[in-house]
KOLNUDO-687555 format. One record per residue (C-alpha): residue in three letters; x, y, z. Coordinates in steps of 0.05 Angstrom, whole numbers, padded with zeros to 5 digits, always signed. Example, Ala and Ser with C-alpha at 12.3 -4.5 7.8 and 13.67 -1.06 7.14 Angstrom:
BEGIN
ala+00246-00090+00156/ser+00273-00021+00143/
This chain:
BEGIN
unk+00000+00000+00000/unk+00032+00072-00026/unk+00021+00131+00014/unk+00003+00192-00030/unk-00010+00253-00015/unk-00065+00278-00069/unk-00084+00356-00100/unk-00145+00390-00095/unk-00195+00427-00070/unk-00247+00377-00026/unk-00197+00317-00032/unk-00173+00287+00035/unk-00109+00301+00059/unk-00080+00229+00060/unk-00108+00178+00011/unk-00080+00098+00011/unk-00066+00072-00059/unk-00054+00000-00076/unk-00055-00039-00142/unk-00112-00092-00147/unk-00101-00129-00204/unk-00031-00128-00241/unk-00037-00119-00329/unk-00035-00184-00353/unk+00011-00162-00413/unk+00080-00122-00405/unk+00089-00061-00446/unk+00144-00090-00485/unk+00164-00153-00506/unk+00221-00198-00507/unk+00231-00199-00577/unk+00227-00124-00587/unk+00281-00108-00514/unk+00322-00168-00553/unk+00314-00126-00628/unk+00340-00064-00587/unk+00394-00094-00554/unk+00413-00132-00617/unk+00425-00204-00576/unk+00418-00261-00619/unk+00397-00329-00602/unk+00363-00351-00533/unk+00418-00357-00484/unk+00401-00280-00454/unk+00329-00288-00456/unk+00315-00300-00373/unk+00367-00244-00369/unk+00329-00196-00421/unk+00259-00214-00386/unk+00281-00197-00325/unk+00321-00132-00342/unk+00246-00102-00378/unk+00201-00132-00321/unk+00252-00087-00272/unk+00246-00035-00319/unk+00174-00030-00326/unk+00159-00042-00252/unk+00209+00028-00247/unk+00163+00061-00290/unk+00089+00030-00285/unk+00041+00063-00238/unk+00074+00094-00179/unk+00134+00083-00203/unk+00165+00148-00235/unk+00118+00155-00284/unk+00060+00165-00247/unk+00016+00130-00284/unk-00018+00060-00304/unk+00014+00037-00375/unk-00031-00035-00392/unk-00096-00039-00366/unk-00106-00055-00288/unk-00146-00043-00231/unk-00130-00002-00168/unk-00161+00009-00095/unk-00153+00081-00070/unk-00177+00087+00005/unk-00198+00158+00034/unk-00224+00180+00100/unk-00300+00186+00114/unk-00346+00248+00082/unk-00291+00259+00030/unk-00331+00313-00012/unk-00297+00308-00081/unk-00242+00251-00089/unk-00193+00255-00143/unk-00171+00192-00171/unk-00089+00182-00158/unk-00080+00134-00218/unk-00095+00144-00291/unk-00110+00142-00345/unk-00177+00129-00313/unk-00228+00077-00359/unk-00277+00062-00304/unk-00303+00057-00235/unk-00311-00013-00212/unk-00344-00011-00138/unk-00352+00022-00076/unk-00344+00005-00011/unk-00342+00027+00056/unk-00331+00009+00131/unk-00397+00015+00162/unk-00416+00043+00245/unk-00399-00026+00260/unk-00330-00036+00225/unk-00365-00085+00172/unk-00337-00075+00098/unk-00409-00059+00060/unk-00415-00047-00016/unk-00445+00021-00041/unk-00485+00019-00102/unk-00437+00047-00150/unk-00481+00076-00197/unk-00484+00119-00148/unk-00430+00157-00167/unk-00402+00196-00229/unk-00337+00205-00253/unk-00321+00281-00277/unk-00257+00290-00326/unk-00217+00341-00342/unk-00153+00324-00379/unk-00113+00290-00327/unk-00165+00307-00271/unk-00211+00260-00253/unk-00253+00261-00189/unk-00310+00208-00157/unk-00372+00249-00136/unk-00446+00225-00117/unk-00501+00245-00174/unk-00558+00290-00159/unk-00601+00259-00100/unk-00548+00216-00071/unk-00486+00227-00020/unk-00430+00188+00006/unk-00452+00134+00054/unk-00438+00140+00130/unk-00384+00106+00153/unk-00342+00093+00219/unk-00292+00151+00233/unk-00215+00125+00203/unk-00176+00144+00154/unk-00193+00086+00106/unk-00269+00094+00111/unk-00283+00087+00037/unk-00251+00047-00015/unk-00258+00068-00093/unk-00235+00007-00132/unk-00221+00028-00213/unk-00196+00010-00270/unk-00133+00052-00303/unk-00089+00046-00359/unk-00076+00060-00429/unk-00105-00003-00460/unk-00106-00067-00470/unk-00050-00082-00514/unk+00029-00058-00509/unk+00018-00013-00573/unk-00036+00029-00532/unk+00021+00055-00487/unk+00051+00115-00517/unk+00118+00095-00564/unk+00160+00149-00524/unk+00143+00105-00460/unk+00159+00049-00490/unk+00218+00067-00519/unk+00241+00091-00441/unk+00236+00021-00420/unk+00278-00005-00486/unk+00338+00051-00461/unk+00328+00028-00386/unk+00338-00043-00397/unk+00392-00044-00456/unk+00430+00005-00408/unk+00424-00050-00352/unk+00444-00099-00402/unk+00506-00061-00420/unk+00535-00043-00354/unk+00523-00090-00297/unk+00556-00047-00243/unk+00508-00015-00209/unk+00544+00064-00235/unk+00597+00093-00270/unk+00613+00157-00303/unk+00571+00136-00367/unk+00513+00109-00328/unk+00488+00170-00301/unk+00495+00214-00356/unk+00480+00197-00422/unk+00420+00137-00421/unk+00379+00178-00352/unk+00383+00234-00397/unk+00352+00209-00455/unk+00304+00166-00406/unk+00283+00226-00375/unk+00268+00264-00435/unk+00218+00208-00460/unk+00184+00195-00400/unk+00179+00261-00371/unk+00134+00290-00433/unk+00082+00240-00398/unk+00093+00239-00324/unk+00054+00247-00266/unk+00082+00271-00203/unk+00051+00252-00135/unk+00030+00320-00104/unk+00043+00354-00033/
């Protein structure tokens, strides 16, 4: 569970994030990271696959890009009578459930058509629709829990080529240079990294 501290006027000041359901495809492939690094044969393949599924949990959701790259699902948690509650993880594709800790401390399911998602660009925030209202819940800091679904799509080519190019530098500089830095590692591939994931990222807010 990632503490995050979310933007906004109405949003709680401490909000509990935590990924639901992983994407069940990576952003890139073996065959492309292999294409890029120009290894032949299979011999590096366990070494390849693990040098992209390093570099794309670096990058995927709160890693440092901020955001949900294949399609997945994630819980955010937020303290009772939370007014307007901005979403931490995009790109946002749709609200799932609900749910809440009741007087009593039991875990009860709100009917989540209750509820409305409003979107603008990057900004998207959970509200009730006209006639209803958050339900009331015991007084805690994880009262509510907005489960959601977040990503670009389905498939690897829905994720934006510069991001995916990012995770190509990331792991063929791995690949290159084992030790863990050195004069050329922090210059030249961070750089270029950087550059191609920072035209996209999301920074957690304070």
């Amino acid at each position: 569970m990632t503490i995050v501290w979310p933007l906004g006027q109405g949003t709680p000041s401490i909000t509990a994030l935590e990924r639901v359901t992983p994407p069940v495809a990576s952003p890139v492939s073996l065959d492309e990271a292999k294409a890029h690094m120009r290894v032949d044969g299979t011999d590096s393949d366990l070494t390849v696959q693990r040098l992209v599924s390093a570099a794309t949990d670096y990058v995927d959701g709160d890693g440092v890009l901020g955001r949900a790259m294949i399609t997945q699902t994630w819980a955010q948690w937020v303290p009772q009578s939370p007014g307007r509650v901005r979403l931490v993880m995009g790109p946002f594709q749709s609200l799932t459930s609900v749910e809440y800790y009741d007087a009593d401390g039991a875990l009860q399911s709100a009917v989540a058509n209750d509820f409305r998602a409003e979107q603008s660009r990057d900004i998207v925030e959970i509200v009730p629709k006209e006639n209803a209202t958050w339900p009331g819940t015991q007084t805690r800091p994880d009262a509510i829990k907005i489960t959601y679904v977040a990503g670009y799509g389905d498939a690897a080519t829905d994720v934006p080529e510069a991001i995916r190019h990012a995770i190509l530098l990331l792991a063929a500089h791995w690949y290159e240079r084992r030790e863990a830095a050195g004069e050329v590692s922090l210059t030249d591939t961070p750089m270029a990294f950087d550059a191609l994931i920072g035209r996209h990222r999301v920074g957690w807010y304070g």
